[in-house]
C-alpha positions in Angstrom: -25.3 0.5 3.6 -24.8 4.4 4.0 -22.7 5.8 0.9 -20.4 7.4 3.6 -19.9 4.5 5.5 -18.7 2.1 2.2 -16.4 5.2 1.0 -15.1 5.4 4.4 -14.5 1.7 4.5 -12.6 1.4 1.3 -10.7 4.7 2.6 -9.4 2.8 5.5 -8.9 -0.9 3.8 -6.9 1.2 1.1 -4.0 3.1 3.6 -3.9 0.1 5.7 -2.4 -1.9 2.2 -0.8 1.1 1.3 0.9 1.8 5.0 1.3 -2.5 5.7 3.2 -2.4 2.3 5.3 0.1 3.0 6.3 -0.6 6.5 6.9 -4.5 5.3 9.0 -3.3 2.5 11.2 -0.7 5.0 11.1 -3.1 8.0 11.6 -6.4 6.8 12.7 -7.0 2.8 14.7 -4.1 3.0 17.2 -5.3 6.1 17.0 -9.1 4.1 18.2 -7.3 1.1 20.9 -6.5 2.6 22.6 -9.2 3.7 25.4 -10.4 1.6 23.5 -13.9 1.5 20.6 -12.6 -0.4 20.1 -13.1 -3.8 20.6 -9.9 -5.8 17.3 -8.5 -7.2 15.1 -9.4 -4.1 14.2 -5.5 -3.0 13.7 -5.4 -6.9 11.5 -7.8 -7.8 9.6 -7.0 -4.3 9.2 -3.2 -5.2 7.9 -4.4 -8.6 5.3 -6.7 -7.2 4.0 -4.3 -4.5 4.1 -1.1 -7.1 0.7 -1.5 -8.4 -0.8 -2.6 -5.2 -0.1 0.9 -4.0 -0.9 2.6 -7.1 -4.3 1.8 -6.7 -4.4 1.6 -2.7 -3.4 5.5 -3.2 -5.9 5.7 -5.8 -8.8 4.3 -4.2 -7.5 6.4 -1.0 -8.1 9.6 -2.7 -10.9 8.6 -4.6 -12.8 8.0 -1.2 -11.2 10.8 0.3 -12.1 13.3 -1.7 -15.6 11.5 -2.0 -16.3 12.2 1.9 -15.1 15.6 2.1 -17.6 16.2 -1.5 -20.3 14.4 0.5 
């Protein structure tokens, strides 16, 4: 497989997790959260769990980025 291909393939799969994660957080847990019937912590606990996820979807989004401009 061409280098340029696989960098722009990871480049793509990474904003894809990093934009999905985002918009679920903002469209979905966010407008749960705040419903009094919610248990308190849940925008938390999800913002903990999705963190590192886009730490490295950013990461690898870069990475590959700056790869493809180099290349």
């Amino acid at each position: 497989m061409d280098d340029l291909v696989f960098a722009r393939a990871i480049h793509v799969v990474a904003i894809v997790a990093w934009i999905g994660g985002l918009a679920l957080e903002t469209m979905v847990i966010l407008p749960i959260a705040a419903s009094p019937e919610t248990p308190p912590g849940l925008f938390e606990r999800t913002e903990r769990l999705f963190a590192p996820i886009a730490r490295i979807a950013v990461l690898l989004a870069g990475a590959s980025g700056f790869y493809m401009v180099h290349a």
